[in-house]
N, C-alpha and C positions, 0 to 999 in steps of 0.2 A: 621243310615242307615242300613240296610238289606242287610245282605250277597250275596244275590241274586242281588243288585244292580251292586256289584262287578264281575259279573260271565257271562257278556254279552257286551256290545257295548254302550259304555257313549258319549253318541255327546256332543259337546262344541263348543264353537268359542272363536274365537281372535279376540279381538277388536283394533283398531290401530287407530293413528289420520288420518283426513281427512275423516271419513267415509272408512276405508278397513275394512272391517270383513271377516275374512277366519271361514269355520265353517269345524270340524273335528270329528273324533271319539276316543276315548281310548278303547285299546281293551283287557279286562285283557286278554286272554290267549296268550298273548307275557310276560307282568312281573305283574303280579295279586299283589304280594307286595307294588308295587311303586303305582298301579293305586291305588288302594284301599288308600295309604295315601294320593295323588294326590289329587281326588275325596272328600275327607274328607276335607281338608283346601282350596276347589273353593268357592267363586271367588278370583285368586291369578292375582297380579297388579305386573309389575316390568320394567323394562328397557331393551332394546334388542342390543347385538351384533353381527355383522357381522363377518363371518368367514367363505371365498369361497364364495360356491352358500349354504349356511346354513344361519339360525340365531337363537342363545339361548339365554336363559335368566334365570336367578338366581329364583328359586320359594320357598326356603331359607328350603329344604328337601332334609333330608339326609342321606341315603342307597346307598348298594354299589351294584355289577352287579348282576342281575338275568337275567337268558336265555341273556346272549351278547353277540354283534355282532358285526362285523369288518368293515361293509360295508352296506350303506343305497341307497334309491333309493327317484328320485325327490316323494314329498308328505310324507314319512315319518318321523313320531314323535317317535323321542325317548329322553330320561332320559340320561344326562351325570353325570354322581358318582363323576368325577375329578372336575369336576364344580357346582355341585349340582343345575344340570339347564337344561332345557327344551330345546331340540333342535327341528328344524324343516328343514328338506333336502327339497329344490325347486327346486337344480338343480343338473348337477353331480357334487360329491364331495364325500369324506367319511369323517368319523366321526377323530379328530383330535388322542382320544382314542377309545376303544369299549365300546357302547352304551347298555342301556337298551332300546329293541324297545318297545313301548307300545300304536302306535296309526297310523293314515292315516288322511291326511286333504282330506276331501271331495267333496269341495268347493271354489273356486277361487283362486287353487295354480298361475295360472297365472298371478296375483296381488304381488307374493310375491318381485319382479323387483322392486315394489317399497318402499318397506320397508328400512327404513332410521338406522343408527345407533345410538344409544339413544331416540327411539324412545320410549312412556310408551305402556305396553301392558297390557290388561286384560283377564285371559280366562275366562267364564264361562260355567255353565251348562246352555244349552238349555232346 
C-alpha cells in the first residue's frame, strides 16, 4: 500500500450475523501507527465481547498507546494495547483502560443494541 493511503479516512464495515453491517471510518490522525498495521492485515475475522454499552474484539495486533485517551463517546473506535483488541463505544461508557482512538462508525450505530456476545465479526475495507 502507499503511504498516502495511511494519511486520510479508510471506511470499513463490520459485518455481524443476521445481516447487521455497521460501516465506519479509521482515521489515522488519531494513532497513524495502529491504523497503518490495522489497514495492512484487513480483512480481520474474530469474536466479540461485551463490556457496558462497548464491544471489542481481539484482532491478534500488538502495540502499545499512541495519542490515548481516558474517555470515548457513543460511535467511537478505538485500539485497546491491554487487550490487543478493537473497541467500539455505542453507548455511554469509558474505556475499561486508555485507549488508542483511531476511527468513528458512520453508519447504523443504532443497531449496535443488538449485537450479541460471541458473536463472529468481520471488518473490511470498503
Amino acid at each position: 500500500m502507499e503511504q498516502s493511503e495511511f494519511t486520510t479516512r479508510t471506511p470499513v464495515e463490520f459485518i455481524l450475523p443476521d445481516n447487521l453491517v455497521f460501516e465506519g471510518e479509521l482515521r489515522s490522525v488519531f494513532s497513524p501507527r495502529i491504523i497503518e498495521r490495522i489497514i495492512a492485515r484487513l480483512p480481520i475475522q474474530s469474536r466479540i465481547h461485551l463490556w457496558k454499552k462497548e464491544f471489542y474484539f481481539e484482532i491478534g495486533i500488538r502495540i502499545g498507546l499512541e495519542k490515548a485517551v481516558s474517555s470515548c463517546k457513543p460511535g467511537d473506535i478505538a485500539y485497546w494495547p491491554m487487550g490487543s483488541a478493537f473497541c467500539i463505544f455505542w453507548g455511554k461508557t469509558q474505556p475499561y483502560s486508555p485507549v488508542n482512538m483511531i476511527g468513528k462508525i458512520t453508519k447504523n450505530l443504532e443497531f449496535f443494541e443488538q449485537v450479541r456476545s460471541g458473536s463472529k465479526i468481520t471488518i473490511e475495507k470498503i
